[in-house]
C-alpha positions as a Markdown table, in Angstrom:
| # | Residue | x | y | z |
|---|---|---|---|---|
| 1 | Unk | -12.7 | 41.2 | 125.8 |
| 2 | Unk | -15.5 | 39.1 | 124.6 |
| 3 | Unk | -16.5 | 38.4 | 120.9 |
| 4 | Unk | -19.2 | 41.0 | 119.6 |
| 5 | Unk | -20.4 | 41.2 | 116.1 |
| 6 | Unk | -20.3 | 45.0 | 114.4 |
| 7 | Unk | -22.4 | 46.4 | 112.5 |
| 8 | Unk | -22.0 | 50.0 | 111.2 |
| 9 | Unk | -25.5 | 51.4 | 110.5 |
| 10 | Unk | -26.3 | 53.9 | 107.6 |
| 11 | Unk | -29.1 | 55.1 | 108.8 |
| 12 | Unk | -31.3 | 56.0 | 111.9 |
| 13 | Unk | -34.2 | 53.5 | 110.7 |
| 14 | Unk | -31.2 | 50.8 | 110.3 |
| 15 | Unk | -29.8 | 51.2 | 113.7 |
| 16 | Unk | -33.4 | 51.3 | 115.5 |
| 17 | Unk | -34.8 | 48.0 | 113.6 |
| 18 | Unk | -30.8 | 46.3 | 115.1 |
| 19 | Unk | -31.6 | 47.1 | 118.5 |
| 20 | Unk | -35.2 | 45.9 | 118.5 |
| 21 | Unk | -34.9 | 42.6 | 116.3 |
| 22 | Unk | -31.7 | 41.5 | 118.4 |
| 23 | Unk | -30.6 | 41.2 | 122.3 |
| 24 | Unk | -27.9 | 42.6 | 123.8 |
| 25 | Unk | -27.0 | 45.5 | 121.2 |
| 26 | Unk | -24.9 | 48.3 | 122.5 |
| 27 | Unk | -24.8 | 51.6 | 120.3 |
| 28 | Unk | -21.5 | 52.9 | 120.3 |
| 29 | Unk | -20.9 | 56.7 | 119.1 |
| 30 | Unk | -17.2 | 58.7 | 120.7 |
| 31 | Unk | -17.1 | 55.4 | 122.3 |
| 32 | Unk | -15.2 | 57.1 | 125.7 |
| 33 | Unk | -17.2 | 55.2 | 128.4 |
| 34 | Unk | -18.0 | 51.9 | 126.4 |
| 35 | Unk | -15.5 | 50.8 | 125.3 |
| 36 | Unk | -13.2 | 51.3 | 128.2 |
| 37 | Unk | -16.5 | 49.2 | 130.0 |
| 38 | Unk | -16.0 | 46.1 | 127.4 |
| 39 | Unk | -12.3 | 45.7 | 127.8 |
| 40 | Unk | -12.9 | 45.6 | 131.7 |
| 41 | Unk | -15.7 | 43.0 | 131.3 |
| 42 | Unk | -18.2 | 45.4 | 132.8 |
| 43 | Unk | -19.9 | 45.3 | 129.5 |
| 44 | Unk | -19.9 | 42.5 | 127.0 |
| 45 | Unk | -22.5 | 43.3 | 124.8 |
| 46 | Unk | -23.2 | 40.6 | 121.5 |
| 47 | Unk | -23.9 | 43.6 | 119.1 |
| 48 | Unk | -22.1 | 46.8 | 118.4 |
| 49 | Unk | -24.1 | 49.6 | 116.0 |
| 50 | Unk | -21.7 | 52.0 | 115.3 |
| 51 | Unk | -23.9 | 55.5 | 114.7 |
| 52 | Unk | -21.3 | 57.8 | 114.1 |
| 53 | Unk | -22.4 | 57.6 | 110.1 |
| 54 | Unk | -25.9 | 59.0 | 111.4 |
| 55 | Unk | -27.3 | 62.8 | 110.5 |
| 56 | Unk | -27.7 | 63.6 | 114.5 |
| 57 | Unk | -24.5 | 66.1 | 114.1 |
| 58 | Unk | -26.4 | 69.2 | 114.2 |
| 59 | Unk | -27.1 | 72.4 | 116.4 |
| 60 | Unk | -30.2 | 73.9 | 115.7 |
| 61 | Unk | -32.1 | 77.1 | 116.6 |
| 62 | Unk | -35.8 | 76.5 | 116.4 |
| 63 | Unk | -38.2 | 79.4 | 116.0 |
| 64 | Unk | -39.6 | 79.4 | 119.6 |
| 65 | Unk | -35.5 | 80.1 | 121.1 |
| 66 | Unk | -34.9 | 76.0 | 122.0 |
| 67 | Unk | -31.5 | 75.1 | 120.5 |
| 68 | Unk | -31.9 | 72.0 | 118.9 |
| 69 | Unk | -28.6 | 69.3 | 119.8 |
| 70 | Unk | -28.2 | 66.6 | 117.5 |
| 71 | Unk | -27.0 | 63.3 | 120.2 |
| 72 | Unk | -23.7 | 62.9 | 117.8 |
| 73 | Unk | -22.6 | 66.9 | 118.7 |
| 74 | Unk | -19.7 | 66.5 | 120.4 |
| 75 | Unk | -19.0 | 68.0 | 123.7 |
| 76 | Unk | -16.2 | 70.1 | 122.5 |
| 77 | Unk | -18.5 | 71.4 | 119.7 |
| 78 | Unk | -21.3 | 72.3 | 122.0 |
| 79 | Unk | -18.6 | 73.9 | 124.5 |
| 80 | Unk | -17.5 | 76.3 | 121.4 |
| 81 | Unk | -20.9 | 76.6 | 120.1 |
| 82 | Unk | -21.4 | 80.5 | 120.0 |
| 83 | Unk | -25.3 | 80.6 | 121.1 |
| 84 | Unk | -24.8 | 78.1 | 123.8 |
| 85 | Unk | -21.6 | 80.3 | 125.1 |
| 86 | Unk | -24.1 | 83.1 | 125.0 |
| 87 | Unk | -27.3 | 81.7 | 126.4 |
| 88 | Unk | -26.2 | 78.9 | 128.5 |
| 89 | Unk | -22.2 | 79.6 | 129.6 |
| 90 | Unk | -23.5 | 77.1 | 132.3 |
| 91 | Unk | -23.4 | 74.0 | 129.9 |
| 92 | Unk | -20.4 | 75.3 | 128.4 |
| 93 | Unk | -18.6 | 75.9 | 131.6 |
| 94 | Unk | -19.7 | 72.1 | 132.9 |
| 95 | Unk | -18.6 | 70.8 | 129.5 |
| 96 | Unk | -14.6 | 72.0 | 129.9 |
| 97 | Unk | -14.6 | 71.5 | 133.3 |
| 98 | Unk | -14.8 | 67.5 | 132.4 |
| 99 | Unk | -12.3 | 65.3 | 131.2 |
| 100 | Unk | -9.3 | 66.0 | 128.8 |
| 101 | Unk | -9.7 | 67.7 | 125.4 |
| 102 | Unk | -9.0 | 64.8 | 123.7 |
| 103 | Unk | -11.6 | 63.1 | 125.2 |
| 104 | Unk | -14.3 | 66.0 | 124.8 |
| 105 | Unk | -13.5 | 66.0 | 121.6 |
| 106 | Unk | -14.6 | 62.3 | 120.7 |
| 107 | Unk | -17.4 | 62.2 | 123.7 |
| 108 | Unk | -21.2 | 63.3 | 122.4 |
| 109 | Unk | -23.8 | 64.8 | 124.1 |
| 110 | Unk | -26.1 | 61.0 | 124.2 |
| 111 | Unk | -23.4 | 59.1 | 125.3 |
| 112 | Unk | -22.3 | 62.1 | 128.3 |
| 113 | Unk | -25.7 | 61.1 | 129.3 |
| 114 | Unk | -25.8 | 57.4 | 129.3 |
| 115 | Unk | -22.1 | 57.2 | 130.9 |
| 116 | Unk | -21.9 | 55.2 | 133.8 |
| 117 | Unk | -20.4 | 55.9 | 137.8 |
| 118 | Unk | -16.6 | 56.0 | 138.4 |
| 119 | Unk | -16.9 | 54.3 | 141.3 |
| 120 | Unk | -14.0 | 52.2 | 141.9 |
| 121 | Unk | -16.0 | 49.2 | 142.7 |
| 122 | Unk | -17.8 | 48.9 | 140.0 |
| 123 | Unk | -15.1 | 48.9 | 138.0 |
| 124 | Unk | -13.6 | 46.0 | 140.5 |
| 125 | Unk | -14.7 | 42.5 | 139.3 |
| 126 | Unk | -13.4 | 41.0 | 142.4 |
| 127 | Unk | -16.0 | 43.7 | 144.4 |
| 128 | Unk | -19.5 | 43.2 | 145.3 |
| 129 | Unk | -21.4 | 45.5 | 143.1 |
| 130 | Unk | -25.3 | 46.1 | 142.7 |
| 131 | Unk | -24.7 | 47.9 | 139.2 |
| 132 | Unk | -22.5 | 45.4 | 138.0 |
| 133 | Unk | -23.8 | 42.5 | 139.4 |
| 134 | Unk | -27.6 | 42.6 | 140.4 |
| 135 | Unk | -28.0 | 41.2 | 144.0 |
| 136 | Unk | -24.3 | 40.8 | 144.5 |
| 137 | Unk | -24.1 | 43.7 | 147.2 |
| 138 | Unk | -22.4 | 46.9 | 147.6 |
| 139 | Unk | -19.2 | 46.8 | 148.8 |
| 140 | Unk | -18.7 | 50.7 | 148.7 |
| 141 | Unk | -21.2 | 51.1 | 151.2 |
| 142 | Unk | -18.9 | 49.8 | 154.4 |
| 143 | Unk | -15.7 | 50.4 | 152.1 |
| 144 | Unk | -13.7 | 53.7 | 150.9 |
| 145 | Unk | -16.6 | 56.0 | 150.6 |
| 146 | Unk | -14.8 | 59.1 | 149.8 |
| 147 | Unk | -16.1 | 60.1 | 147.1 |
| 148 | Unk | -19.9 | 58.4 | 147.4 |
| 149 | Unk | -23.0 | 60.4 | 147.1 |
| 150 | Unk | -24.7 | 62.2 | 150.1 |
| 151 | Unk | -28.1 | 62.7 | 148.4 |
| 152 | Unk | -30.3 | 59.7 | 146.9 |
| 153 | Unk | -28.3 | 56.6 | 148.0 |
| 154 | Unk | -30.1 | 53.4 | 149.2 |
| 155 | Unk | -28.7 | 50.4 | 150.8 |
| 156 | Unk | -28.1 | 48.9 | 148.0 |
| 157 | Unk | -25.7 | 52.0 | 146.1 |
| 158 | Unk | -24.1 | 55.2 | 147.0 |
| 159 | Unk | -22.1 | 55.6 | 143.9 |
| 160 | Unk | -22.3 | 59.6 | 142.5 |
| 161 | Unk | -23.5 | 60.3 | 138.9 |
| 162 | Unk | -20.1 | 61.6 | 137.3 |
| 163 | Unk | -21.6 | 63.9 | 134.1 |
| 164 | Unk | -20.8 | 67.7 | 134.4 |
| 165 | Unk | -22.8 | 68.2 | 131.4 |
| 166 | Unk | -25.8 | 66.9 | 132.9 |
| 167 | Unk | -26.3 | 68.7 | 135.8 |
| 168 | Unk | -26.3 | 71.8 | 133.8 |
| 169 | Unk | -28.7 | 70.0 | 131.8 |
| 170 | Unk | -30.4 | 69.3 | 134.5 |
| 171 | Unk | -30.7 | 73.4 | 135.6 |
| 172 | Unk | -31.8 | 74.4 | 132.0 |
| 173 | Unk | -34.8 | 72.2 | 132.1 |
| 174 | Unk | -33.7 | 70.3 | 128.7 |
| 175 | Unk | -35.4 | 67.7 | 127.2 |
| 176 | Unk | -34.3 | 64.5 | 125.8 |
| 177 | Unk | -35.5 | 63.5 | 122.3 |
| 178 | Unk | -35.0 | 59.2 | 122.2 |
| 179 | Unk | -36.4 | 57.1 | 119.3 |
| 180 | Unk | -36.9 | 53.4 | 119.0 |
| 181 | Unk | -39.5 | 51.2 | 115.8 |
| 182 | Unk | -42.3 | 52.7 | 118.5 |
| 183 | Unk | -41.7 | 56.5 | 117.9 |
| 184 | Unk | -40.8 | 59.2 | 119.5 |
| 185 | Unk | -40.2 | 60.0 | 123.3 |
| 186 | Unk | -39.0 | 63.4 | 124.7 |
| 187 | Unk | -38.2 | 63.0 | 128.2 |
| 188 | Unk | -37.1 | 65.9 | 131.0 |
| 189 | Unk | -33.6 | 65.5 | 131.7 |
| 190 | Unk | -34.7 | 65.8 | 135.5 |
| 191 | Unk | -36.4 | 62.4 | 135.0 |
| 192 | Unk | -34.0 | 60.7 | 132.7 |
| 193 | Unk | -31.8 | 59.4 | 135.7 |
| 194 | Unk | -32.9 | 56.8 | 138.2 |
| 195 | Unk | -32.1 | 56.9 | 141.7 |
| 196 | Unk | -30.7 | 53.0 | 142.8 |
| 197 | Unk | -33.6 | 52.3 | 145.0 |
| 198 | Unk | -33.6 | 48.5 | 145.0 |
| 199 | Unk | -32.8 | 48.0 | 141.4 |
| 200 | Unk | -29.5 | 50.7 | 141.2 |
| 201 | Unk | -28.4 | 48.6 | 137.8 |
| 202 | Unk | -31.2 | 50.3 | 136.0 |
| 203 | Unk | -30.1 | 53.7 | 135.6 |
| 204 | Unk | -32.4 | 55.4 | 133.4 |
| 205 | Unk | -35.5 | 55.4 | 131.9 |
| 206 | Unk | -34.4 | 54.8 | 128.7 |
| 207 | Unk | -35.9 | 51.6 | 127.0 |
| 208 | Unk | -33.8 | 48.7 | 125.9 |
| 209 | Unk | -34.5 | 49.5 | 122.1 |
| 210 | Unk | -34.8 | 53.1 | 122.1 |
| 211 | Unk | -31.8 | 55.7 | 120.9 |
| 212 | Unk | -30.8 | 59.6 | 122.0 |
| 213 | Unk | -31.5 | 61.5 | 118.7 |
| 214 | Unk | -31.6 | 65.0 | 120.2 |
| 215 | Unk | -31.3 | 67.6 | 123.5 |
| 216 | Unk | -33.3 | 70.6 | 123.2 |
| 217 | Unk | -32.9 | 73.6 | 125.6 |
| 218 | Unk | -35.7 | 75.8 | 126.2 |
| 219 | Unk | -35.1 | 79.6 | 126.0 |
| 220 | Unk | -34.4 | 80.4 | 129.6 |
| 221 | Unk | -33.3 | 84.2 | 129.8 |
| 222 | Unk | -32.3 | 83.4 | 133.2 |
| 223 | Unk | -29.3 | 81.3 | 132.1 |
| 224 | Unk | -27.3 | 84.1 | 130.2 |
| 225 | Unk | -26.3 | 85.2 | 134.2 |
| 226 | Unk | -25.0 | 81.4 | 135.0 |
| 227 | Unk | -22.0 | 79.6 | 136.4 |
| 228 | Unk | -20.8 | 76.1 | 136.8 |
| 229 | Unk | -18.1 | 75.8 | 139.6 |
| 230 | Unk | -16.2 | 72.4 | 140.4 |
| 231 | Unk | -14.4 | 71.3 | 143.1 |
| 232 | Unk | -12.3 | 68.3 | 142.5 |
| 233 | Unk | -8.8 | 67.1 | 143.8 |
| 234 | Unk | -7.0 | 68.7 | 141.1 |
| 235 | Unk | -7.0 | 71.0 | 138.6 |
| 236 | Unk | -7.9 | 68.8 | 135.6 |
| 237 | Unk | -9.5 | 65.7 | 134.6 |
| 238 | Unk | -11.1 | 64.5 | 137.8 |
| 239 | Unk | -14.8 | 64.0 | 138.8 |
| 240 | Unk | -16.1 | 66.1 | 140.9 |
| 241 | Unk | -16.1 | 66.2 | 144.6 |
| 242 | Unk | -19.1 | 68.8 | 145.0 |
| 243 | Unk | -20.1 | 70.8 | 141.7 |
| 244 | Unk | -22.6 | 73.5 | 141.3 |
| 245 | Unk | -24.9 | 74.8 | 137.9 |
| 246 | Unk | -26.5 | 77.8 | 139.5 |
| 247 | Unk | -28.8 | 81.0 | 137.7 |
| 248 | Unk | -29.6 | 84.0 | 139.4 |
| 249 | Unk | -31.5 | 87.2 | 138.8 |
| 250 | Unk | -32.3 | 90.0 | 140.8 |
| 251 | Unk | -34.1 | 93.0 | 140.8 |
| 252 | Unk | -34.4 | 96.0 | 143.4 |
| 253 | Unk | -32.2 | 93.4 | 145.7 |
| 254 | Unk | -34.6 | 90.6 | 145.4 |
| 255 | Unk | -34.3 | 86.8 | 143.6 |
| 256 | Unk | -36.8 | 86.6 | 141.0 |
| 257 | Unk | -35.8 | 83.8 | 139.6 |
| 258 | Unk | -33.0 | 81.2 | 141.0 |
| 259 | Unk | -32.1 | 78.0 | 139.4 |
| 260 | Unk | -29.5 | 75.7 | 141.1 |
| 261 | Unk | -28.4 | 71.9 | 140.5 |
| 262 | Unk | -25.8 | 70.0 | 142.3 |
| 263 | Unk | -23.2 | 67.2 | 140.9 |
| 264 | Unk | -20.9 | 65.0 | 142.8 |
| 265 | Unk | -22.9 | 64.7 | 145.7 |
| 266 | Unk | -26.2 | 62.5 | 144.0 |
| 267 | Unk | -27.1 | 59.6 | 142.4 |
| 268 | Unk | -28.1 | 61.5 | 139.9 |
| 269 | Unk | -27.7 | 64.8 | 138.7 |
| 270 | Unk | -29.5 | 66.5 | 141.3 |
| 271 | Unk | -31.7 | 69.7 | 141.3 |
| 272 | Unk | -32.0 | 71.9 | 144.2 |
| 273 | Unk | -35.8 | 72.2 | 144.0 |
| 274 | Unk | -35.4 | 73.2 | 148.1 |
| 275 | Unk | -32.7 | 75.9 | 147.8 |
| 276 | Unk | -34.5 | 77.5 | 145.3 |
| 277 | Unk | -37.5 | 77.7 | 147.1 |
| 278 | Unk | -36.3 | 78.7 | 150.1 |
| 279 | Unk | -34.4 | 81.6 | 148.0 |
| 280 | Unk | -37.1 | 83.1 | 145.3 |
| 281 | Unk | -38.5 | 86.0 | 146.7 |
| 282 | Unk | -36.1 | 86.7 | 149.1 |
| 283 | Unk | -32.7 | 89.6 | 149.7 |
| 284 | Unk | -30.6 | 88.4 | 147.7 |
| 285 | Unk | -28.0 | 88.2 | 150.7 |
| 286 | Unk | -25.1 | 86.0 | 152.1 |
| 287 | Unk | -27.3 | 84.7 | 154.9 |
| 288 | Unk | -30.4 | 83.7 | 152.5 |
| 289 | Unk | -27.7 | 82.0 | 150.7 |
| 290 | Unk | -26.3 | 79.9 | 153.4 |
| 291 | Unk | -29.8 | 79.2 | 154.9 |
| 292 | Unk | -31.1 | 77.7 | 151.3 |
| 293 | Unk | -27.9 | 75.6 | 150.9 |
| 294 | Unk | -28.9 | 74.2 | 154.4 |
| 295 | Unk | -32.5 | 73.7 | 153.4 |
| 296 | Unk | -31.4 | 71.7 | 150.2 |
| 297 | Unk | -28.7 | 69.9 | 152.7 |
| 298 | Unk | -31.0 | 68.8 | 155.1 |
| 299 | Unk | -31.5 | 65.4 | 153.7 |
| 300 | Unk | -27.9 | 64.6 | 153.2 |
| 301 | Unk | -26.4 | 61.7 | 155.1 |
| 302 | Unk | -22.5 | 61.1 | 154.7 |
| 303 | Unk | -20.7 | 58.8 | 156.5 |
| 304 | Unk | -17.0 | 59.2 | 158.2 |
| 305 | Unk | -15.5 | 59.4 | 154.9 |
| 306 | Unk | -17.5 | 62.0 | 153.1 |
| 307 | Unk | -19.6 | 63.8 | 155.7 |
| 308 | Unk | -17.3 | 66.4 | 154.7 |
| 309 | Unk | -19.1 | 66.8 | 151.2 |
| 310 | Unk | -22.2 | 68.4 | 153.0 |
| 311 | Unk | -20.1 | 71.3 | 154.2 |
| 312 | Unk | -18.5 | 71.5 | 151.2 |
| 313 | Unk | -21.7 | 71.7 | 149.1 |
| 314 | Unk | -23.2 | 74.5 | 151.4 |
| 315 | Unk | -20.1 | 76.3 | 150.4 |
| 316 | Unk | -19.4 | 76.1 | 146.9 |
| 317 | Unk | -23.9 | 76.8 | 147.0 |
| 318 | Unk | -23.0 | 80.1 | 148.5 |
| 319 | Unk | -19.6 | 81.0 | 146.8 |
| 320 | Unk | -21.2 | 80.4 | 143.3 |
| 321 | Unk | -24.9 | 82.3 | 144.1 |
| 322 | Unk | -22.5 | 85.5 | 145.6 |
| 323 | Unk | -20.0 | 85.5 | 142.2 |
| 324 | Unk | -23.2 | 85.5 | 140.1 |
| 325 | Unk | -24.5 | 88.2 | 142.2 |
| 326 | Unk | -21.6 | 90.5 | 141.9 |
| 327 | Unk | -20.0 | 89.3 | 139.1 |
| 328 | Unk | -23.3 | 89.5 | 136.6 |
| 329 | Unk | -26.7 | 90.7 | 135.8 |
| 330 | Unk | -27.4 | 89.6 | 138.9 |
| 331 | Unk | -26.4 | 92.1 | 141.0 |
């Protein structure tokens, strides 16, 4: 691991004036992703803040319904959080479905965001990688593409977005809060996330000196009828093959309002702004189901390797819309 200097900040306006007066400052909060990133060399920055001493611990209920989520929360708290198990079970489904205990419990809600892809050759030094290495190539392209994305690759990336959290995130229309010495930003989660274009090394839209303070959900009476399902290799701590954050309500047998997003099949956390058109006014039936998972689908392109994602997406699309409709306030 390279030499870094540390520096603990005591305060918000501390750890903002670090990042903009210096180069190559890294914040570091549970510290699940970066760390592990610096001792492979993937990382190296010259600066850590540490921010775990700042006030951005809280869950907040403000008076127009949002819930207010401090970016230090961690994502066992917000998983056990008694409003978010009542108005969002989505998020709190997403959040235990990912990694281990241990590591929910030191992970936060701005770092689950920032994390970066599990692909196995980024993590590869001796790899060609676009993320890693601007210009260098992508090697998981004409590689083992297993699990690679089947929605918003380019030719220059195909790695999948690995956050569960985020794709619920991504359903509930949230908004991320991010501060820097310039002010204030609040940016829709939908448009946080980059897809890799030509430039798949920047991942965000986040600015080089600007800092997660805060998530805020909206009040979205939809979500109380919400499910996250995952499909993964096994049982428990593994990324997600195909995942699904869907909402449903019906009335007289009729979708009034849908919501769905998708995980493990992007670039980024993706929202299924074509399956839910194709489904909002419609029976709420098996077959509408299968026809908007093919509509959202459309656009996929897999390759011998994980072609098999697409079907499996329509699938768990379907299987998760019917359990909300029979299982919920759906029905």
């Amino acid at each position: 691991m390279k030499s870094f200097s540390y520096l603990s900040a005591p305060d918000t306006a501390t750890a903002l004036r670090t990042i903009a007066d210096s180069e190559d400052v890294k914040f570091l909060a549970g510290g699940t992703n970066l760390v592990d990133l610096m001792r492979e060399g993937i990382e190296h920055p010259a600066t850590v803040v540490d921010i775990t001493r700042l006030p951005l611990t809280g869950i907040e209920e403000l008076p127009d319904g949002s819930l207010r989520v401090g970016a230090l929360v961690s994502n066992s708290r917000l998983a056990a959080d008694p409003l978010v198990g009542a108005r969002y079970p989505v998020l709190a489904q997403a959040i235990l479905l990912g990694a281990s205990a241990q590591l929910r419990n030191m992970a936060t809600v701005g770092g689950n965001l920032l994390q970066r892809t599990r692909c196995m050759y980024f993590y590869d030094e001796t790899s060609a990688c676009n993320k890693r290495e601007p210009g260098s190539g992508c090697d998981a392209i004409a590689g083992f593409s297993r699990g690679s994305a089947v929605l918003g690759a380019s030719e220059h990336c195909n790695a999948t977005h690995p956050s569960d959290m985020a794709v619920a995130l991504v359903m509930l229309d949230a908004v991320v809060e991010v501060e820097s010495v310039r002010g204030i930003r609040r940016i829709p989660v939908a448009d946080f996330h980059q897809l890799p274009g030509d430039t798949p090394h920047i991942e965000t839209v986040l600015a080089a000196d600007e800092l997660i303070t805060a998530v805020e959900l909206p009040p979205v009476p939809v979500a109380a009828n919400s499910r996250y399902r995952k499909v993964r290799d096994r049982a428990s701590y593994a990324f997600a093959l195909v995942s699904v954050a869907a909402a449903l309500a019906v009335e007289d047998g009729v979708i009034t309002e849908v919501r769905l997003a998708l995980g493990g099949v992007g670039t980024k956390p993706w929202r299924a702004t074509e399956a839910e058109r194709a489904l909002l006014g419609r029976p709420a039936t098996e077959e509408a189901f299968r026809l908007a998972a093919e509509a959202e689908l459309a656009a996929a392109e897999g390759g011998p390797q994980n072609a098999f994602k697409i079907e499996l997406a329509r699938r768990t699309i379907v299987a998760t819309l019917r359990q909300l409709l029979t299982d919920g306030s759906g029905a």
